[in-house]
C-alpha positions as CSV (number, residue, x, y, z in Angstrom):
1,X,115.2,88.9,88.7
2,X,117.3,91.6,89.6
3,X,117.3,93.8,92.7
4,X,114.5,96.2,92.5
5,X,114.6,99.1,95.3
6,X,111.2,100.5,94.7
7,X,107.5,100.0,93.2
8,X,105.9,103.1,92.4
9,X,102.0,103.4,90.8
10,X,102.8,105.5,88.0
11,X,100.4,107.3,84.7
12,X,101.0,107.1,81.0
13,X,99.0,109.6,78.7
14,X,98.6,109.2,74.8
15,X,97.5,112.1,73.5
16,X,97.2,112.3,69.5
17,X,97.2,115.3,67.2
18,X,94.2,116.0,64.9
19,X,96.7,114.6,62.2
20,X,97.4,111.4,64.6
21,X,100.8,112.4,65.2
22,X,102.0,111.2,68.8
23,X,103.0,113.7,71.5
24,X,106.7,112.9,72.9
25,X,108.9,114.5,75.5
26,X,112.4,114.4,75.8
27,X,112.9,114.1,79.4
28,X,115.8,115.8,81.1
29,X,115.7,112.6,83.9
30,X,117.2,110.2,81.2
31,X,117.5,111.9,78.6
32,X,115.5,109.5,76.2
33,X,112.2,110.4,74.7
34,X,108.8,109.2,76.0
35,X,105.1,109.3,76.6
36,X,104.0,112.2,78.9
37,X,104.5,110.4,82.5
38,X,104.6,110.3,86.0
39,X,104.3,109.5,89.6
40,X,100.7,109.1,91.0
41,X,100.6,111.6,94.8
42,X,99.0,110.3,97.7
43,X,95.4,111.3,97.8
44,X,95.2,111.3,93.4
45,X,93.1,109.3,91.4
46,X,94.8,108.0,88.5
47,X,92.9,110.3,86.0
48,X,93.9,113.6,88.4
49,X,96.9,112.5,88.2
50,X,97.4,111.8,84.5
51,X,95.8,115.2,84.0
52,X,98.4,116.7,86.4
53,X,101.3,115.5,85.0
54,X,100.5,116.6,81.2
55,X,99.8,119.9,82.5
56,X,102.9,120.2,84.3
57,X,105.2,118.4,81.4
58,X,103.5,119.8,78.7
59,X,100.8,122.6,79.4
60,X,98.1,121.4,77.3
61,X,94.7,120.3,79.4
62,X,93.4,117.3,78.5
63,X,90.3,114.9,79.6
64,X,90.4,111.0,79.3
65,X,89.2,109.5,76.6
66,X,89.9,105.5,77.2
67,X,91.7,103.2,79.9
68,X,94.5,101.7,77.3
69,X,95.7,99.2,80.2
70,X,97.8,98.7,83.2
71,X,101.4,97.6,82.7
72,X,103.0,95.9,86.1
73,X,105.6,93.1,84.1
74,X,108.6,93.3,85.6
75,X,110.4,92.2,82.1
76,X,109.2,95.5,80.8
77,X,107.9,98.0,84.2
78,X,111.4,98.0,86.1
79,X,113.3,101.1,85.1
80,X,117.0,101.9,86.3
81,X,118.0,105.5,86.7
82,X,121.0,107.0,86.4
83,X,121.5,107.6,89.8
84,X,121.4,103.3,89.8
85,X,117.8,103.2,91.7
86,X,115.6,100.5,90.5
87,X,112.1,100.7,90.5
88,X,109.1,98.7,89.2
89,X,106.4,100.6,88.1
90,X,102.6,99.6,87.6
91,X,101.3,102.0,85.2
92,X,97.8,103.4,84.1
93,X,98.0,104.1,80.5
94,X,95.3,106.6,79.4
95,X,94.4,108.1,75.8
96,X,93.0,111.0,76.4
97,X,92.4,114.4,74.2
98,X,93.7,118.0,74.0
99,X,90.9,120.5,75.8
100,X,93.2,123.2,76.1
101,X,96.2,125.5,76.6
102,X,99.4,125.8,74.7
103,X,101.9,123.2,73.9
104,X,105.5,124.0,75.7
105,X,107.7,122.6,77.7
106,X,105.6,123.4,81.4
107,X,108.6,121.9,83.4
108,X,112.3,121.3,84.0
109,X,111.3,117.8,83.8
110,X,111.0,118.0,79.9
111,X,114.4,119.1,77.5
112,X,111.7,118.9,74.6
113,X,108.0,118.3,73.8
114,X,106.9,117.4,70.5
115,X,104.2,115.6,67.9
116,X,105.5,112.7,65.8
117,X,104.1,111.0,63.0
118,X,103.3,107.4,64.4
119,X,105.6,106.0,61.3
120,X,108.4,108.1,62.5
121,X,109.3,107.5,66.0
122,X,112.5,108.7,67.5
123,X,114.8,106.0,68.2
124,X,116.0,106.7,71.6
125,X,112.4,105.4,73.5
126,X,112.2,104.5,76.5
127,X,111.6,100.8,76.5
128,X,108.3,100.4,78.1
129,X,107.0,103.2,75.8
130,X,106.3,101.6,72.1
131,X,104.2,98.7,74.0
132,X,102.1,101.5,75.3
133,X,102.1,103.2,72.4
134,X,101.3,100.1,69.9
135,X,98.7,99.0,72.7
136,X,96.8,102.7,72.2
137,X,96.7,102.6,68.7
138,X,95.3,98.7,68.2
139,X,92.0,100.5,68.5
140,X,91.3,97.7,70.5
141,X,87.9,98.4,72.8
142,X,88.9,96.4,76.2
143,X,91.8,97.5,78.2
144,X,94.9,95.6,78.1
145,X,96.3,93.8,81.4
146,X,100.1,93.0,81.0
């Protein structure tokens, strides 16, 4: 394994159109595009913060629909930045549903927000993302553990 300099408890949130179309970002970290995410802030739940962190990246309010799993594999969960930190993250991965607000990009964290059709997937993905993704949209009823 390679040297990993961090482990961080991080949120994923899947958050579908009316037409199913998934909601991307672009972020300005990498540069890639992604499912809204984040870091988890001492004192947060993993719902408060997966409700923070789509509010700040995208400023649409949401509520939780369904735990879609927890991701800690190494072989997918550690992420190099460009800065050349390495970090392994263990990720909550929610679905959850618009309530609210206006869809824009909330945060300098974001270059872009948009909705895809599920068939038509930008390219550049992070490469954690599509597992989460394909995971959510199995329909399955019991939470994944990988």
């Amino acid at each position: 394994m390679k040297r990993i300099d961090d482990l961080k408890a991080g949120v994923a949130v899947i958050i579908l159109s009316k037409e199913n179309q998934v909601l991307l970002q672009k972020r300005s970290d990498v540069g890639l595009w992604g499912i809204p995410s984040g870091h988890i802030e001492i004192g947060e739940t993993v719902s408060e913060a997966a409700i923070r962190e789509v509010k700040e990246e995208t400023n649409l309010d949401i509520s939780i629909k369904k735990l879609i799993g927890v991701y800690s594999d190494p072989n997918s969960q550690v992420f190099e930045y460009p800065n050349g930190k390495v970090v392994h993250f263990i990720t909550t991965c929610f679905l959850a549903e618009i309530t609210g607000g206006e869809l824009k990009c909330n945060s300098d964290e974001s270059l872009e927000i948009k909705f895809f059709e599920q068939h038509n997937l930008p390219q550049d993905l992070l490469k954690m993302h599509p597992r989460w993704l394909m995971d959510a949209l199995s329909n399955r009823e019991s939470a994944f553990i990988r």
